[in-house]
C-alpha positions in Angstrom: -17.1 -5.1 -21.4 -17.6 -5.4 -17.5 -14.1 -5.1 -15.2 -12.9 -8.6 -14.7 -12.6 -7.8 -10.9 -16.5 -6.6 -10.8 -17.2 -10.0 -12.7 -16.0 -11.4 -10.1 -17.2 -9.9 -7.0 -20.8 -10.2 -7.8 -20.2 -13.8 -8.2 -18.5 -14.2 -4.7 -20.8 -12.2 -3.2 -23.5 -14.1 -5.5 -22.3 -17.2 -4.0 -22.6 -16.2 -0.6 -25.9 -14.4 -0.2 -27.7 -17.5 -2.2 -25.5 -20.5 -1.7 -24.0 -19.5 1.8 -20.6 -20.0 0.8 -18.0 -18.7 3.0 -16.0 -15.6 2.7 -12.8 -17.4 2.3 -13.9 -20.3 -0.4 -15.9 -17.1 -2.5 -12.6 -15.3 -2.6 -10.3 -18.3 -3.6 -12.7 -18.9 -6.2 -12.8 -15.6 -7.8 -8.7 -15.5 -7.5 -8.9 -18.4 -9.8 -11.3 -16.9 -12.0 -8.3 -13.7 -12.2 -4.8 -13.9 -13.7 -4.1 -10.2 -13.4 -3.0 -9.5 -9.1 -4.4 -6.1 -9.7 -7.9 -7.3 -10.6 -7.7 -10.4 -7.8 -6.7 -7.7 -4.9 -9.4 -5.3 -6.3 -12.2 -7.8 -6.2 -11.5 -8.9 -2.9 -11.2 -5.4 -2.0 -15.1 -5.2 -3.5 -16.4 -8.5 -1.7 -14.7 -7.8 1.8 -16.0 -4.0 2.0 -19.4 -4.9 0.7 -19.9 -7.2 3.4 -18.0 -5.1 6.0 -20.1 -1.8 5.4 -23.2 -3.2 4.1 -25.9 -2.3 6.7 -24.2 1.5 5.8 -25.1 0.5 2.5 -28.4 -0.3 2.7 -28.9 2.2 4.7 -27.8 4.8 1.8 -30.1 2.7 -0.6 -33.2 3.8 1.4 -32.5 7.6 0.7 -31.5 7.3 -2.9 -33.9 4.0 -4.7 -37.9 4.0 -4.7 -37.6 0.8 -3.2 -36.4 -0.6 0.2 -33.4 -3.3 -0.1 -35.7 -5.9 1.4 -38.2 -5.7 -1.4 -35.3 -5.9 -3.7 -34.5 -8.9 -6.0 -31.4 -10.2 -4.0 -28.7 -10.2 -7.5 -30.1 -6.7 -8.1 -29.7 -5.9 -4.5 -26.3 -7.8 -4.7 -25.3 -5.7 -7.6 -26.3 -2.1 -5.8 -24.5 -2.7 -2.6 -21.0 -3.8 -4.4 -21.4 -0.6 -6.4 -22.4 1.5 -3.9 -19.6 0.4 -2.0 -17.1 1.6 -4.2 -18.5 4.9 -5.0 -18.1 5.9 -1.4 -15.0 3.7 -0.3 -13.2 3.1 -3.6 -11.9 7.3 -5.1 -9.6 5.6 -7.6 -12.1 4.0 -9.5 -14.0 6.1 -11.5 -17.3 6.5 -11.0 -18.7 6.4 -14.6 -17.4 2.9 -14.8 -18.7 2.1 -11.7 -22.3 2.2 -12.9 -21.8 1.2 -16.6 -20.7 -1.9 -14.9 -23.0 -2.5 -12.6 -25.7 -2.0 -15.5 -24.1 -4.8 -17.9 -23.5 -6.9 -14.7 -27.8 -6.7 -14.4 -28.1 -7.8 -17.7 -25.7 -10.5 -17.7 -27.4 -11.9 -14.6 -30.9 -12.1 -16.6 -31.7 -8.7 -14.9 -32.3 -7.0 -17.9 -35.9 -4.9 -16.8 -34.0 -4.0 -13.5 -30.9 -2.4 -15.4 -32.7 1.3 -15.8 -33.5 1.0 -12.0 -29.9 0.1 -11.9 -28.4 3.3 -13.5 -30.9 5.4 -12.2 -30.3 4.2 -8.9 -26.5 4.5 -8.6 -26.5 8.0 -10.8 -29.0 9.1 -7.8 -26.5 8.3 -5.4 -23.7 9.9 -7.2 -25.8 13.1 -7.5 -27.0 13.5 -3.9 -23.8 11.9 -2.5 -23.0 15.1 0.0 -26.8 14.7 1.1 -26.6 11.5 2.1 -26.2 10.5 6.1 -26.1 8.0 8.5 -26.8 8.2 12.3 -24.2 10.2 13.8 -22.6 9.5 17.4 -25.4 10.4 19.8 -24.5 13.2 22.4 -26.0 11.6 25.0 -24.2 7.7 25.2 -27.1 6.4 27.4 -29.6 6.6 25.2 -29.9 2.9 23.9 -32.1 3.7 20.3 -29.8 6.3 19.1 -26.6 4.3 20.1 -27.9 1.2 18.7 -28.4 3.5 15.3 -25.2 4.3 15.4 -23.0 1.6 16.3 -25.6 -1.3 14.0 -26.2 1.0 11.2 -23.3 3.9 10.6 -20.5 0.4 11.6 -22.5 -1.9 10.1 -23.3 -4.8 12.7 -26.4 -6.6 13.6 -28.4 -5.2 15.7 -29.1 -8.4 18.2 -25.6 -8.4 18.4 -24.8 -4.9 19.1 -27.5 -5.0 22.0 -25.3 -7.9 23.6 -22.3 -6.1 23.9 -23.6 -3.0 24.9 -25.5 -4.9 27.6 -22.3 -6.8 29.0 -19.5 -3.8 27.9 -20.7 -0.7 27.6 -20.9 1.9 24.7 -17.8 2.6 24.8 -15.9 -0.5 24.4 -18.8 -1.6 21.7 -17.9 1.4 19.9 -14.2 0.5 19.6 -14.9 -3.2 19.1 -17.0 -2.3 16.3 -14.5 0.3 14.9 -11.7 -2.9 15.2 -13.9 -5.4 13.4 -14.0 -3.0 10.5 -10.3 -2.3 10.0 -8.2 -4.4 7.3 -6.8 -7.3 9.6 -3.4 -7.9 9.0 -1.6 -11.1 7.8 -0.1 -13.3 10.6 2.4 -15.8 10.8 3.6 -18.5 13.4 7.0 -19.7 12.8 7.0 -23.3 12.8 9.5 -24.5 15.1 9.4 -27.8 14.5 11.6 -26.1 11.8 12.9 -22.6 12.7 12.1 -20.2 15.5 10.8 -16.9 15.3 13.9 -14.7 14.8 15.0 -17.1 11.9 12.1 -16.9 10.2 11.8 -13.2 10.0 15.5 -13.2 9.1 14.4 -15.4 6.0 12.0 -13.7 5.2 13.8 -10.3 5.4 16.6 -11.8 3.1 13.1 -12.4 0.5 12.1 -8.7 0.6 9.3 -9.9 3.3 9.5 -7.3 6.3 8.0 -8.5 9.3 7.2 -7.6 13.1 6.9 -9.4 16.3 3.1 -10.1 17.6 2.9 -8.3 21.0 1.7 -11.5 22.5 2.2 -14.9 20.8 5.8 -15.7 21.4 6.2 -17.2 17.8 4.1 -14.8 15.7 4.6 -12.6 13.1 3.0 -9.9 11.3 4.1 -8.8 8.0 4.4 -5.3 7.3 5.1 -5.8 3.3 5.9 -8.5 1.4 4.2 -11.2 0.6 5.5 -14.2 2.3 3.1 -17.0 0.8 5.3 -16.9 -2.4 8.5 -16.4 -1.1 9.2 -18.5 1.8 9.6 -22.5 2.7 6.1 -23.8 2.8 7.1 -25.8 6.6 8.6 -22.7 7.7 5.4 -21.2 8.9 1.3 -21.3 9.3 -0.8 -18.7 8.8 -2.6 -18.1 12.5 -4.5 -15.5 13.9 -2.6 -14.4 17.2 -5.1 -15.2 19.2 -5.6 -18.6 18.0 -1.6 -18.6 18.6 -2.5 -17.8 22.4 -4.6 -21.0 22.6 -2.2 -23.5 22.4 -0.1 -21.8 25.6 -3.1 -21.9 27.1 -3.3 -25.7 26.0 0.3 -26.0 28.1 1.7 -29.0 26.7 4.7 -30.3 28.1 7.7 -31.9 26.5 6.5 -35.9 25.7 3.1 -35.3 26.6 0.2 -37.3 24.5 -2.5 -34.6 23.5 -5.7 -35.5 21.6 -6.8 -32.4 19.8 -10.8 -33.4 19.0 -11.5 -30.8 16.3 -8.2 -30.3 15.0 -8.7 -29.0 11.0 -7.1 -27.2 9.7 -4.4 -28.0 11.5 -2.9 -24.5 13.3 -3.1 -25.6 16.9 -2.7 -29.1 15.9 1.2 -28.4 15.0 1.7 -25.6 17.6 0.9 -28.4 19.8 2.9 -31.1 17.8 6.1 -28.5 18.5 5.5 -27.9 22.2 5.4 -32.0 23.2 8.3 -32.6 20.8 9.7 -35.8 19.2 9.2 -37.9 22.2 5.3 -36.9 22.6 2.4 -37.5 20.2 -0.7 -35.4 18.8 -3.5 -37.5 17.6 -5.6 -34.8 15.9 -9.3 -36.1 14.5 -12.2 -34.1 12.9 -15.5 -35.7 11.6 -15.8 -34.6 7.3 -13.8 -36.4 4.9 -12.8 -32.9 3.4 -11.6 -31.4 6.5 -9.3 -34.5 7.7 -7.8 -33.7 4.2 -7.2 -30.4 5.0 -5.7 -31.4 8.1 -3.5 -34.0 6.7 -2.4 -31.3 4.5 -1.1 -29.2 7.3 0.4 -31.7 9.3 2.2 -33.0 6.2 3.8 -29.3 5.1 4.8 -28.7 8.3 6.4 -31.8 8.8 5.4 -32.7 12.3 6.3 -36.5 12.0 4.8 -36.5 15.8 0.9 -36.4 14.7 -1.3 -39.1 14.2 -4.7 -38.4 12.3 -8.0 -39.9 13.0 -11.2 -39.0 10.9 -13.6 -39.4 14.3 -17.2 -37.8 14.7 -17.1 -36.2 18.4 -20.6 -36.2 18.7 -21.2 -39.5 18.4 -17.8 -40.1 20.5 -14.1 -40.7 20.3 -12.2 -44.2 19.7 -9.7 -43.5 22.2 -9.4 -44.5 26.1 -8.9 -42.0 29.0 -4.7 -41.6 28.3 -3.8 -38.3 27.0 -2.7 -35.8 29.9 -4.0 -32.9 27.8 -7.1 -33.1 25.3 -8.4 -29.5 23.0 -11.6 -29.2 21.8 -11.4 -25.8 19.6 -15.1 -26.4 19.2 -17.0 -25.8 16.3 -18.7 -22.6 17.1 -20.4 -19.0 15.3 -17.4 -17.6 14.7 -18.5 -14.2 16.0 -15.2 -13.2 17.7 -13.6 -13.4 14.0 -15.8 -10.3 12.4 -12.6 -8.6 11.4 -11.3 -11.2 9.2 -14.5 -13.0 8.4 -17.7 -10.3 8.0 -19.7 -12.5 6.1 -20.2 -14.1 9.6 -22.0 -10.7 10.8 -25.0 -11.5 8.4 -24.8 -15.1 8.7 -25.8 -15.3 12.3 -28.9 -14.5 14.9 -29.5 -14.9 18.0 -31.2 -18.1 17.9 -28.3 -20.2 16.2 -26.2 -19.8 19.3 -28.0 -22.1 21.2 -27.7 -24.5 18.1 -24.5 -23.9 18.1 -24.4 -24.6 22.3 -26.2 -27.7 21.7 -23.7 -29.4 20.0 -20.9 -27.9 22.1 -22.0 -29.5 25.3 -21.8 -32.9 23.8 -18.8 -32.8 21.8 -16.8 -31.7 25.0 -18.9 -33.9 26.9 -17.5 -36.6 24.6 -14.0 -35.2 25.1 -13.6 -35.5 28.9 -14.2 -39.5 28.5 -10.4 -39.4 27.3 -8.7 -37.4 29.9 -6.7 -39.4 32.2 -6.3 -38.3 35.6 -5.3 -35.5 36.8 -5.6 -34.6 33.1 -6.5 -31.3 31.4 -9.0 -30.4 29.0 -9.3 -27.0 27.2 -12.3 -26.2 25.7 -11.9 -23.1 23.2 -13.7 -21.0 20.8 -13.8 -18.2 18.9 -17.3 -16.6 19.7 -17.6 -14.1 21.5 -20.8 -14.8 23.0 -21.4 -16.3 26.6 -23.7 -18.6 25.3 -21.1 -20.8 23.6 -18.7 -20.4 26.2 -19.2 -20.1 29.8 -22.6 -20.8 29.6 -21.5 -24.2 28.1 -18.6 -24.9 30.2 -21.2 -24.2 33.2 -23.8 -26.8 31.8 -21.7 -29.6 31.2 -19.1 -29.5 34.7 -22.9 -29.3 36.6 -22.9 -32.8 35.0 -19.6 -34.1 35.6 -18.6 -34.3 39.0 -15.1 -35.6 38.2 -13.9 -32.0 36.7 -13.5 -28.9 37.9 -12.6 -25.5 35.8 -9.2 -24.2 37.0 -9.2 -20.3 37.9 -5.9 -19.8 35.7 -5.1 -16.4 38.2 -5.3 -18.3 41.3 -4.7 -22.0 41.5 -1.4 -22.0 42.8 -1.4 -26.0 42.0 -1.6 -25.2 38.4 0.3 -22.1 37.4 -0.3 -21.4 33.7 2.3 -19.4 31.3 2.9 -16.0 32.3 2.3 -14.8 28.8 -1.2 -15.4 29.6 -2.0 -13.7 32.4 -3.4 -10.7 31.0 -6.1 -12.2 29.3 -7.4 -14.4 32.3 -11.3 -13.0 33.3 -12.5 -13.0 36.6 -13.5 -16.4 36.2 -10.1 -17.6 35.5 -10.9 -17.9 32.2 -8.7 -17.2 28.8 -10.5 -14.3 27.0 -9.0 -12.1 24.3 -11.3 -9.1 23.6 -10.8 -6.2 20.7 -11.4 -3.4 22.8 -9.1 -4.2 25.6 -6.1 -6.6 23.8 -6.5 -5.8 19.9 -7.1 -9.2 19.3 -10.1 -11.1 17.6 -12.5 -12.6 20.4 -11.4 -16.0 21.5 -12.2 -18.0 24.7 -10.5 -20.7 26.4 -11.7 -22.5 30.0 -9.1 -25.5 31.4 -11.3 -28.1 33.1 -9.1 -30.6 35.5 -9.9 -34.2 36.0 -9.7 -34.2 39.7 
C-alpha cells in the first residue's frame, strides 16, 4: 500500500502541473485528504521541496534516466521529481519505500508500462548518488554562463529570471536572494488591534504554549517560534500576514477617521490593518471583482470584527462606483507574485518573461481607474508584490505620464509629506517603498504614493 502522504503529494503536485492550481489550494486539499498531522506535514514537506528544488532535480534526472525530463510523460515526470526529492532532502525516510512507492503510485496513475522505468530510474539514482553533481559556484563571478548554471540550476530558479537580477543586482545579492527564497519561511502574525495589541497577543499566546517573537520591522507582527497558534488562539485576535505586506499599510498612512477605498482588498490583510489605523470614526470600503474572493474577504472582515468596513464586489477594470472622496485609496494590485518565491515556489515555474507585460497591462488600468476616486490633495498607493520593474515602476511611470493631476511623492525627501519613520529604510532612490531579500530579509514587495496635486 502507497504512504498516505505520497498519495497525496503526487495529487497536489498533479493538480498543479496539469490544472494550474495554486500551491496553497493543492495543499489544503491534500490536508483534507489526511487525518494523521504526521502524514499532512510530510506531504507538504514533499510538494513544497519538489517545487522549491526542482530545476536541481531535473537536473539529477538527466545524469541518472535514458530520457530527458522534457520528453517525459508529465505524471511520470511528476512521480520522479517528488521521489527524487526525498531521496536527497528527506534521510528519515527510507529509501526502499521511497521507490516501492513511487512504482505503485505509476501504476495507480494508469502508468503501468512506465513503472520498470520508474524503479530502474530511482534505484539508478540511489546507486550513483555520490556521483551525481550540479554546477558548482564559479571561481570567477563575472562569468555570466557559469553563474547563471549555478544560481538557475544548483538553486533552482528560472533562468529569465535569474538574468534579471543579476542584470539589476549583481551576483552577489542574486546569490543570497536565491539562497532566501529557498529557506522554510516562517509563520507570521499581525495582532489585530482592533482587538489586542502586540504585547497581549504574544502574552496569550504564551499562556497557550505558542512562543512568539517580535518582527524586526512591522510594529504589530509576530513570528512564532513553536506552537501552533491557528488552534489555540481567538480567531479576531490575529491575521496571518507576511511582514512585508504588514509594512504596506504604514506605508498606506491612514489617519485616525480617514475614509480609505482599498480597490483589491481580498483576502482581507491590509484591508483590517487599515480598518484599525482610521478607527471607529473612519471607514474602509474594500471591493474586489470574483464572487469567490469578495467571500473570502467578507470572511476576514467578519472574524476580525472590524465593524468599520464596508464591502463592495466592484470590477476595477471596468471602474469603480464611487466618487473622488476617500483621502487615501490602495490598489495592492493583482500582480506575478514573484517577490513571494519563498512562501509560494510554484510561482517560479508558473511565470516567463512575457506574462509581466500581461500582467502590466492590466495594472495600468486598474490604478488608472483608482485615481478617479482620490479627492484632493488625496493619496494613492499603488503596491505589489513582484519584484520586477515591469509591474512596478515601469507602471507607475506609464500611467502619471498620463495623468497630469498626480505626482509620485519621493517618500525620503518631501518634507510636505513626511511618511512613518519605520519606513525609511526601505525607501529606493526613487522614493519608493521597496523590501528586498538580500538587503531586508523580507519577501519582495513594492509600494509608490502618488498625490493628487
Amino acid at each position: 500500500m502507497t504512504a498516505p502522504a505520497r498519495t497525496a503529494a503526487y495529487r497536489a503536485l498533479r493538480a498543479i502541473e496539469r490544472e494550474r492550481t495554486d500551491l496553497a489550494t493543492a495543499l489544503a486539499t491534500a490536508r483534507h485528504a489526511l487525518r494523521d498531522e504526521r502524514d499532512q506535514a510530510l506531504a507538504a514537506e514533499i510538494v513544497t521541496g519538489t517545487l522549491r528544488w526542482r530545476a536541481a532535480l531535473d537536473h539529477v534526472l538527466t545524469q541518472v534516466a535514458t530520457r530527458p525530463p522534457g520528453a517525459l510523460d508529465l505524471d511520470v515526470l511528476t512521480i520522479l521529481r517528488l521521489s527524487v526529492y526525498q531521496l536527497l532532502h528527506l534521510d528519515r525516510v527510507p529509501a526502499s519505500a521511497v521507490v516501492d512507492d513511487a512504482v505503485n503510485l505509476a501504476r495507480a496513475a494508469r502508468k503501468t508500462s512506465a513503472a520498470g522505468f520508474v524503479n530502474a530510474v530511482l534505484r539508478t539514482s540511489i546507486r550513483r548518488r555520490a556521483a551525481i553533481t550540479l554546477p558548482t559556484r564559479p571561481s570567477d563571478t563575472t562569468d555570466r554562463e557559469a553563474a547563471l548554471d549555478y544560481l538557475s540550476v544548483t538553486h533552482s530558479h528560472p533562468r529569465w529570471l535569474i538574468s534579471r537580477w543579476l542584470d539589476r543586482h549583481g551576483f552577489d545579492a542574486t546569490e543570497a536572494w536565491v539562497r532566501f527564497n529557498n529557506t522554510q519561511a516562517p509563520l507570521t502574525l499581525r495582532a489585530n488591534r482592533m482587538q489586542t495589541t502586540r504585547e497581549g497577543l504574544a502574552a496569550a499566546l504564551e499562556a497557550r504554549h505558542v512562543t512568539t517573537m517580535p518582527t524586526r520591522w512591522a510594529p504589530d507582527g509576530l513570528v512564532v517560534t513553536s506552537g501552533v497558534p491557528l488552534r489555540n488562539a481567538a480567531e479576531e485576535a490575529f491575521l496571518v500576514q507576511d511582514e512585508a505586506s504588514q509594512l504596506v499599510a504604514l506605508v498606506v498612512g491612514a489617519a485616525v477617521g480617514a475614509h480609505v477605498l482599498d480597490v483589491c482588498a481580498a483576502p482581507g490583510g491590509k484591508t483590517t490593518a487599515l480598518a484599525a489605523a482610521v478607527g471607529e470614526g473612519g471607514l474602509v470600503v474594500a471591493c474586489d471583482a470574483r464572487k469567490a474572493r469578495v467571500a473570502l474577504l467578507a470572511d476576514t472582515v467578519r472574524r476580525v470584527r472590524a465593524s468599520n468596513v464596508r464591502i463592495l464586489r466592484a470590477d476595477a477594470l471596468a471602474g469603480l462606483p464611487v466618487r473622488p472622496v476617500f483621502e487615501r485609496v490602495l490598489v495592492d494590485a493583482p500582480c506575478s507574485g514573484l517577490g513571494t518565491l519563498r512562501r509560494d515556489p510554484d510561482i517560479k515555474w508558473r511565470r516567463d518573461a512575457a506574462d509581466l507585460q500581461i500582467f502590466a497591462r492590466d495594472q495600468r488600468a486598474i490604478l488608472t481607474q483608482a485615481m478617479r476616486a482620490v479627492g484632493s490633495g488625496g493619496r494613492l498607493v499603488y503596491a505589489t508584490c513582484s519584484s520586477e520593474p515591469d509591474e512596478n515602476e515601469d507602471v507607475v511611470r506609464a500611467v502619471l505620464a498620463e495623468a497630469p493631476g498626480f505626482r509620485q511623492l519621493h517618500l525620503g525627501r518631501d518634507e510636505a509629506s513626511p511618511v512613518d519613520a519605520r519606513l525609511h529604510p526601505f525607501i529606493d532612490e526613487a522614493g519608493a517603498f521597496r523590501t528586498l531579500p538580500f538587503r531586508h530579509g523580507l519577501e519582495a514587495f513594492y509600494a509608490a504614493v502618488l498625490e493628487r496635486t
